[in-house]
Kinemage of the C-alpha trace (Angstrom):
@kinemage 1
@onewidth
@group {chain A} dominant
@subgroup {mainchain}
@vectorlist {calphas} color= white
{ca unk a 1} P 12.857 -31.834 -11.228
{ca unk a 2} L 10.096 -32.090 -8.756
{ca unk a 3} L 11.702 -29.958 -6.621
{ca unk a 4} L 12.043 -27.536 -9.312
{ca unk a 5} L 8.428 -27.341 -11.123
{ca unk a 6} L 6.761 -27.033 -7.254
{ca unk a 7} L 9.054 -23.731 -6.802
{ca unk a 8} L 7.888 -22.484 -10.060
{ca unk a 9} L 3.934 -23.557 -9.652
{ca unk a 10} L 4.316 -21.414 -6.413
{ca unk a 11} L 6.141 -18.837 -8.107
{ca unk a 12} L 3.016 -18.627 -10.250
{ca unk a 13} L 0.762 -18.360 -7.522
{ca unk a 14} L 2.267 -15.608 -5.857
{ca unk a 15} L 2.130 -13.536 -9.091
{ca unk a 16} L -1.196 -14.267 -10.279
{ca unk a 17} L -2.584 -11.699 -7.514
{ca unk a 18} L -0.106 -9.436 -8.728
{ca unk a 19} L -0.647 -9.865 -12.322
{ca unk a 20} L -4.152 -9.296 -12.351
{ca unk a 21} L -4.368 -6.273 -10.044
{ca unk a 22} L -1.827 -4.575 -12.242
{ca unk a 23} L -3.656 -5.410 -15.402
{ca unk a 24} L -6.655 -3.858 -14.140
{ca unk a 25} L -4.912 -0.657 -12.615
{ca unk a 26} L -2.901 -0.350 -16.195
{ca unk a 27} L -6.077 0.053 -17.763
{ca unk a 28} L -7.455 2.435 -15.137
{ca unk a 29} L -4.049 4.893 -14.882
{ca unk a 30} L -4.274 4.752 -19.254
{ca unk a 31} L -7.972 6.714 -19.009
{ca unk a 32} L -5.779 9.067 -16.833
{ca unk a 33} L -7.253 8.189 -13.607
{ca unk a 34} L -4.746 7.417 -10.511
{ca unk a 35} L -5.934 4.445 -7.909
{ca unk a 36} L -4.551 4.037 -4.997
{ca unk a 37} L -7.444 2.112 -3.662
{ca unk a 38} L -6.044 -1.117 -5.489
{ca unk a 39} L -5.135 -2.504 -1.781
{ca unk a 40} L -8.527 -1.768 -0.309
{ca unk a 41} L -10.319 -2.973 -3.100
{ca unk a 42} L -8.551 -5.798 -3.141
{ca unk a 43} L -8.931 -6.628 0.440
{ca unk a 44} L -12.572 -6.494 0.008
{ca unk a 45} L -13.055 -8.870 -2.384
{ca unk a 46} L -10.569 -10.898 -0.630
{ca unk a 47} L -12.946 -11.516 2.221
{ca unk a 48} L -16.227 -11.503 0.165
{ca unk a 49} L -15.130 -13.915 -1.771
{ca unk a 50} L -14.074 -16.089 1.478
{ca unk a 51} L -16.845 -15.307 3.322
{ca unk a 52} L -19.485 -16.389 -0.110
{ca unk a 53} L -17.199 -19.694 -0.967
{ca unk a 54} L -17.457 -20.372 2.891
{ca unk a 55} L -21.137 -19.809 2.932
{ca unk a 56} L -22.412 -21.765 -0.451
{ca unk a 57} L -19.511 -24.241 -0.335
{ca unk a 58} L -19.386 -22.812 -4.163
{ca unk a 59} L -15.730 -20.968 -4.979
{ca unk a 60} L -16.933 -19.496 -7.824
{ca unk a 61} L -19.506 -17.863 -6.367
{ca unk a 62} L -16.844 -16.238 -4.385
{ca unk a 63} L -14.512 -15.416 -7.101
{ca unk a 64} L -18.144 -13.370 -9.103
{ca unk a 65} L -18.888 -11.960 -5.777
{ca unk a 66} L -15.260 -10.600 -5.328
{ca unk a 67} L -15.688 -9.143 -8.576
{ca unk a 68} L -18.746 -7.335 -8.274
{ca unk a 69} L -17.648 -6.505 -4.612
{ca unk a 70} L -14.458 -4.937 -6.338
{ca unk a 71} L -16.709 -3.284 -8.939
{ca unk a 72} L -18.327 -1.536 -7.070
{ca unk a 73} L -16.113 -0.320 -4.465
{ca unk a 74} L -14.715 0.986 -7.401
{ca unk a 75} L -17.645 2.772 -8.254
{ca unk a 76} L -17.512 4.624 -5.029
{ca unk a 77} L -14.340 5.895 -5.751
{ca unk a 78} L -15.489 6.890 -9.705
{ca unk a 79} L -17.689 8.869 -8.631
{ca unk a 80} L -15.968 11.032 -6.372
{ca unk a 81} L -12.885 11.601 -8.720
{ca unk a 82} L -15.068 11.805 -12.008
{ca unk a 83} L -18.077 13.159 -10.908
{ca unk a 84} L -17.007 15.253 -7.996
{ca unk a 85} L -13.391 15.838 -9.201
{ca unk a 86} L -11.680 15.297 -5.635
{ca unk a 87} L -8.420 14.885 -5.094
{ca unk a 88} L -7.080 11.258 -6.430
{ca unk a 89} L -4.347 10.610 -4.267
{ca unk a 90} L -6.335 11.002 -1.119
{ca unk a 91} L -9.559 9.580 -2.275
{ca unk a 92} L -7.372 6.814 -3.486
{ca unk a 93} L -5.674 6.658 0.253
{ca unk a 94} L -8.996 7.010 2.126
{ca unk a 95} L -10.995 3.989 -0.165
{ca unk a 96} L -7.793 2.028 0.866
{ca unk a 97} L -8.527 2.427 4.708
{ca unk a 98} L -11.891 2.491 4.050
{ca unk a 99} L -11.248 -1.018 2.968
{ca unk a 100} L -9.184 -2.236 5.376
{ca unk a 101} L -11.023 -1.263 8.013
{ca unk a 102} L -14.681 -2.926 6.512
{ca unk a 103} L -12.944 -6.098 5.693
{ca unk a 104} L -11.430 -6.453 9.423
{ca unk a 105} L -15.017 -5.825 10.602
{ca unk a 106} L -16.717 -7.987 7.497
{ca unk a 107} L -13.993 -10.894 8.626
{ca unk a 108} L -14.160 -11.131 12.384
{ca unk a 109} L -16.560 -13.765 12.589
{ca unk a 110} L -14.481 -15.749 9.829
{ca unk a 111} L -10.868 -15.882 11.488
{ca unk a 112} L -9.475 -19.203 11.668
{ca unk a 113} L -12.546 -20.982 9.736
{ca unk a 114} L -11.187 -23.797 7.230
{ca unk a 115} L -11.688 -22.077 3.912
{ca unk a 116} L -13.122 -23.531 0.392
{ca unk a 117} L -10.519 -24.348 -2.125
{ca unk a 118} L -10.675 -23.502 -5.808
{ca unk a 119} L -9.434 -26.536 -7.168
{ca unk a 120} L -6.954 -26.316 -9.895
{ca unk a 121} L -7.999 -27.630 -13.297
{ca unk a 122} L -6.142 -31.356 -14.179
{ca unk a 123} L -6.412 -32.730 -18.152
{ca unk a 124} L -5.665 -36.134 -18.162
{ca unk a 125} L -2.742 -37.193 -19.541
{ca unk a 126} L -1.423 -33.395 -20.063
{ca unk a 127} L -0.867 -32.519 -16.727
{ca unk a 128} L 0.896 -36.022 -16.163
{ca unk a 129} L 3.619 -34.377 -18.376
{ca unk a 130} L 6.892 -34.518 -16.779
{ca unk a 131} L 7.775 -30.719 -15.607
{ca unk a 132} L 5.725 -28.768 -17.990
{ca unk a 133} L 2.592 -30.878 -17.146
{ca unk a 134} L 1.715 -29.488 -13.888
{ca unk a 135} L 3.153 -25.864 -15.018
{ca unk a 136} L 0.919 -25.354 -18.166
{ca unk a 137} L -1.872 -27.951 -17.840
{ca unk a 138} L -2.590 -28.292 -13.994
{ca unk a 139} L -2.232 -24.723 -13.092
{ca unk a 140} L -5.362 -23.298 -10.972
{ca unk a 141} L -8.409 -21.449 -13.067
{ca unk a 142} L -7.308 -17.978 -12.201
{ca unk a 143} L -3.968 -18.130 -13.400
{ca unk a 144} L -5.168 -18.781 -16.778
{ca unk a 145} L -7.949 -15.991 -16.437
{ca unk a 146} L -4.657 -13.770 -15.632
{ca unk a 147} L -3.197 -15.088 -18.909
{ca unk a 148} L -5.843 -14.122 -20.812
{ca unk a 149} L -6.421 -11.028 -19.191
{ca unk a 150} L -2.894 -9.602 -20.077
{ca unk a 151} L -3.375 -10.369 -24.171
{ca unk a 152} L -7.117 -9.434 -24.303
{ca unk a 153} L -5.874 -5.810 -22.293
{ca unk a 154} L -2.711 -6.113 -24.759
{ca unk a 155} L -5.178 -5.919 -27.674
{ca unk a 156} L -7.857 -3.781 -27.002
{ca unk a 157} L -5.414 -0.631 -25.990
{ca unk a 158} L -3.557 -0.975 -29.165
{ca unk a 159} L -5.571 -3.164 -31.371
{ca unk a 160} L -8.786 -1.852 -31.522
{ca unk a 161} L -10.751 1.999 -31.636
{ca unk a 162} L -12.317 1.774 -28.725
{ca unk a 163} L -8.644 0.976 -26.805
{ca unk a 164} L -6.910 4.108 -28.635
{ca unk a 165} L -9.825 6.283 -27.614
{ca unk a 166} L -9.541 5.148 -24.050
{ca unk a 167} L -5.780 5.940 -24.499
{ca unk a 168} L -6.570 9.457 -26.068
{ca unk a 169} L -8.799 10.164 -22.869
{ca unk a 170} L -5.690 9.682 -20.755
{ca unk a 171} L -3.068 11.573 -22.537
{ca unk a 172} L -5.134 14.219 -23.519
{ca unk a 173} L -9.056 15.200 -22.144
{ca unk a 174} L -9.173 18.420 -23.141
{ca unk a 175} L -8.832 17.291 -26.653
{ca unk a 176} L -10.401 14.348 -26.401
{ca unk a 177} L -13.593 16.186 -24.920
{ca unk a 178} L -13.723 18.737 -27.452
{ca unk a 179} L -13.566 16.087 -30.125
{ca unk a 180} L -16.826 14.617 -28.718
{ca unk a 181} L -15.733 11.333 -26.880
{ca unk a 182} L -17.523 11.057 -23.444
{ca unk a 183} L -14.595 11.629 -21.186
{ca unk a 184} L -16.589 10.687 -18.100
{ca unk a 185} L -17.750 7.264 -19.570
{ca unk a 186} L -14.483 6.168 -20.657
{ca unk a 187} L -12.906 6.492 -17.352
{ca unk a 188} L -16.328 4.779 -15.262
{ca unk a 189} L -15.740 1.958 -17.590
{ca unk a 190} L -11.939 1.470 -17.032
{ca unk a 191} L -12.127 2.732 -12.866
{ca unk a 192} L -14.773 -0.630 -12.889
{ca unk a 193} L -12.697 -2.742 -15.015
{ca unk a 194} L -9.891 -2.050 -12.462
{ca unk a 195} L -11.763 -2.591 -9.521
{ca unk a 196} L -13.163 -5.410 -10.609
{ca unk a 197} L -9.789 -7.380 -11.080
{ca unk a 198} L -9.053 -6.002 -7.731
{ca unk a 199} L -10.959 -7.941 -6.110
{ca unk a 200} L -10.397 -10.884 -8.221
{ca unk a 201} L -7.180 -10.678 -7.466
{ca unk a 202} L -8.190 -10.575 -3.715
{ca unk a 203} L -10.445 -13.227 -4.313
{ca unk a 204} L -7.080 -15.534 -5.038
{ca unk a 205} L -5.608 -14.913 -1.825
{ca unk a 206} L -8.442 -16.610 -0.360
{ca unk a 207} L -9.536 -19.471 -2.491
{ca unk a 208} L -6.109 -20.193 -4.026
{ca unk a 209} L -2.940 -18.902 -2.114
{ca unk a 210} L -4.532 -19.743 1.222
{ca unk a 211} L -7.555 -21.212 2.219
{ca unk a 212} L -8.431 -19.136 5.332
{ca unk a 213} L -9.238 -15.015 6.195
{ca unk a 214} L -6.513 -13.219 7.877
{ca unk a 215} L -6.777 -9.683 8.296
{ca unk a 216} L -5.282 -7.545 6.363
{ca unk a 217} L -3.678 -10.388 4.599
{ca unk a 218} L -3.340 -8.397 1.105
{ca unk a 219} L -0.345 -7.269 2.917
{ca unk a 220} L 0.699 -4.033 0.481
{ca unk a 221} L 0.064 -6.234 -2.873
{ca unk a 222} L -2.142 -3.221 -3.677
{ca unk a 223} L 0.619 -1.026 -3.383
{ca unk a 224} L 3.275 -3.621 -5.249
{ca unk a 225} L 0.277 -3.854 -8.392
{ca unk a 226} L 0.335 -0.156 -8.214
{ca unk a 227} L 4.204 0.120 -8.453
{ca unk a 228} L 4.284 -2.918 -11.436
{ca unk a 229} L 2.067 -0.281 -13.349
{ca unk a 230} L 5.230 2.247 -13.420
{ca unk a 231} L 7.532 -0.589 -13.652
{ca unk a 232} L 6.008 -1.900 -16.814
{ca unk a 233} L 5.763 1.718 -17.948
{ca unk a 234} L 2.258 1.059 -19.088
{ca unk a 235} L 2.674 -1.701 -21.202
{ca unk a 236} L 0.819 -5.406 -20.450
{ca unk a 237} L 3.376 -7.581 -21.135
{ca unk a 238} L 6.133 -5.959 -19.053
{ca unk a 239} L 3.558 -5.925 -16.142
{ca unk a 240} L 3.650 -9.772 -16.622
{ca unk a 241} L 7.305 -10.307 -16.568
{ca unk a 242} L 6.873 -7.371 -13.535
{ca unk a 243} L 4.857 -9.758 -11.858
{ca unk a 244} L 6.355 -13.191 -11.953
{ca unk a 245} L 9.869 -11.131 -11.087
{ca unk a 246} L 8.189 -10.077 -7.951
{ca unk a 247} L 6.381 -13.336 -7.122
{ca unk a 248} L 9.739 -15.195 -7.689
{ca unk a 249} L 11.229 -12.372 -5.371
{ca unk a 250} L 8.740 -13.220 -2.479
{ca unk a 251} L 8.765 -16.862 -2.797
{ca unk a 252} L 12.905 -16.682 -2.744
{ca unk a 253} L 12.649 -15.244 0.730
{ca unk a 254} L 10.720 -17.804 1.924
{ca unk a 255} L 12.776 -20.423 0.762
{ca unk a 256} L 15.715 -18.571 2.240
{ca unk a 257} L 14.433 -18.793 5.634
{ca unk a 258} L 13.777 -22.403 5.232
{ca unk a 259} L 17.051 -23.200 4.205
{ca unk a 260} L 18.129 -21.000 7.450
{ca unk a 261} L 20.702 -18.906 6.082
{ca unk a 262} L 21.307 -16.869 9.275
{ca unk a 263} L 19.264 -13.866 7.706
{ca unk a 264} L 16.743 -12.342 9.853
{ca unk a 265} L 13.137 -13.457 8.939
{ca unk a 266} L 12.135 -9.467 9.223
{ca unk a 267} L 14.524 -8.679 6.905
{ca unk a 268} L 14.245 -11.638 4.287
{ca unk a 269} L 10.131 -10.602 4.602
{ca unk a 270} L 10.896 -7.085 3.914
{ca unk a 271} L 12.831 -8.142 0.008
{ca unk a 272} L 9.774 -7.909 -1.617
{ca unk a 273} L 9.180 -4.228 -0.867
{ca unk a 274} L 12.669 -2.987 -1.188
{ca unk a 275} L 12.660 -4.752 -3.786
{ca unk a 276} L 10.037 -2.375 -5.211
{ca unk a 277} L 11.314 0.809 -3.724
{ca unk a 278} L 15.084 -0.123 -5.549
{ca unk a 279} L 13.477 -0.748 -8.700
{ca unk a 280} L 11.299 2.995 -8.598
{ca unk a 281} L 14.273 4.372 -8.049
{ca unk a 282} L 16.018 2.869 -11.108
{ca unk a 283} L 13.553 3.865 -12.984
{ca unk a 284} L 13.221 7.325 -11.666
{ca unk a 285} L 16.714 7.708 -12.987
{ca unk a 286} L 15.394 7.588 -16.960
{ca unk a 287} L 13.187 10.507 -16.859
{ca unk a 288} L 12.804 10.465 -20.540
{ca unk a 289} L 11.738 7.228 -21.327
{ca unk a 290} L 8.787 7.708 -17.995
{ca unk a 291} L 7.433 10.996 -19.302
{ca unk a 292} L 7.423 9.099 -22.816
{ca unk a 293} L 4.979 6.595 -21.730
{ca unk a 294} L 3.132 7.703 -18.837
{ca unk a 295} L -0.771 8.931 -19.774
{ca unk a 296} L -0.361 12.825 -20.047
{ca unk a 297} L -3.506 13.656 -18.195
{ca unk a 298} L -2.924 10.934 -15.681
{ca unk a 299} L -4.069 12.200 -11.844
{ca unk a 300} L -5.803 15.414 -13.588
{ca unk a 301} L -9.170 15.719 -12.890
{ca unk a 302} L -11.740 16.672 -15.334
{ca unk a 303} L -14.295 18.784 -15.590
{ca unk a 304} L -16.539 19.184 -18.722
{ca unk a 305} L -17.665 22.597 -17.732
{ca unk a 306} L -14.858 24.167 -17.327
């Protein structure tokens, strides 16, 4: 049973980063705005929330700078897609390098230096509950942010006004525009809401999943959070099960090449990401039910003028 609740508690840590990247990008994708800076957003608040922990000895002063880090990195790319109407996809692509390459630079000086630990959060007697203890009641802070994340995201897009506005924006801004919402403001909001749990999410790597910098050590979780988006087909709680069906999928393969099955390492590493590409493709295959959820106006660019 021990055995058994630690595979699951690191089950949950491997999604959490997933989780809450693709909860932020959900939001951003249902204004009808396309990211693909998730990974380079993420990356950066990966190391400035390292390299702030590090500094202060404080984690959570890492996990708000990561945040505002991811904010605005985000606001970089906001204004070039909403207020200068480039091309998404390659702004997306170039904030990603952008990203990579500042963090490698940001995080030279911090390679191999013994990082600060967000501790995880222990109620006595709770989390001394056999098995469910440690999984629901000793959990670290962020997976329990992630939680709540996912049902306050859940509610405002179909619970309140402001949620099916943001939704109208995305399906339709033409309409939307001409029916006086701010068009513009919508999508800042939710292109900052989603870079800001990028870099949460890249804040995890380093004060929760592992306590040191390594470059470049988002390692395409960007690009998974973007692909749990489609897999969930825009809905929050199918980008949760998304996410802890991935994490499970990426701590299996490590435990396979413990075990030593006779599997290449290369190719046990790689199950994660075909893992991904296999389950596009699946979905690729229901063409009704994707065009039946996905934002109408999503990757469109808008301008008021015209």
């Amino acid at each position: 049973m021990d055995m058994f609740t630690n595979i699951v508690l690191t089950i949950c840590t491997a999604a959490t980063p997933l989780l809450i990247a693709a909860i932020g990008e959900l939001v951003v994708e249902r204004s009808g705005v396309l990211n693909l800076g998730v990974e380079g957003m993420m990356i950066m608040g990966a190391v400035t929330g390292f390299a702030v922990a590090l500094s202060t000895g404080n984690p959570w002063l890492g996990v708000f700078s990561a945040i505002i880090v991811g904010a605005l990195f985000s606001l970089l790319f906001g204004f070039l897609v909403i207020s200068v109407a480039t091309n998404q996809v390659a702004t997306g692509l170039s904030l990603t390098l952008l990203g990579l390459g500042l963090s490698g630079m940001i995080g030279e000086g911090f390679v191999g230096e013994p990082g600060v630990k967000l501790t995880a959060i222990s109620i006595p007697g709770l989390s001394e509950i056999p098995v469910i203890g440690k999984l629901i009641f000793g959990q670290d802070p962020l997976f329990y942010i992630s939680i709540a994340l996912v049902i306050a995201v859940m509610w405002f897009l179909f619970r309140t006004r402001t949620g099916l506005t943001l939704r109208s924006v995305g399906d339709n801004h033409h309409s939307a525009h001409a029916l006086g919402i701010s068009v513009q403001v919508y999508r800042y909001c939710a292109v900052m809401f989603g870079g800001a749990c990028a870099g949460l999410a890249g804040a995890h790597l380093t004060l929760v999943y592992t306590t040191q910098w390594i470059e470049n050590m988002s390692a395409g979780r960007g690009w998974i959070a973007l692909a749990l988006v489609v897999f969930a087909s825009w809905r929050p709680l199918r980008v949760l099960a998304g996410a802890y069906l991935f994490g499970a999928v990426s701590i299996g393969q490590l435990h396979a090449q413990a075990i030593g099955l006779g599997i290449p390492s290369q190719f046990l590493s790689s199950l994660p990401y075909l893992a991904t590409i296999i389950v596009l493709v699946i979905i690729s295959q229901n063409r009704r039910l994707t065009m039946m959820n996905t934002p109408a106006s999503l990757g469109q660019p808008f301008v008021p003028a015209r």
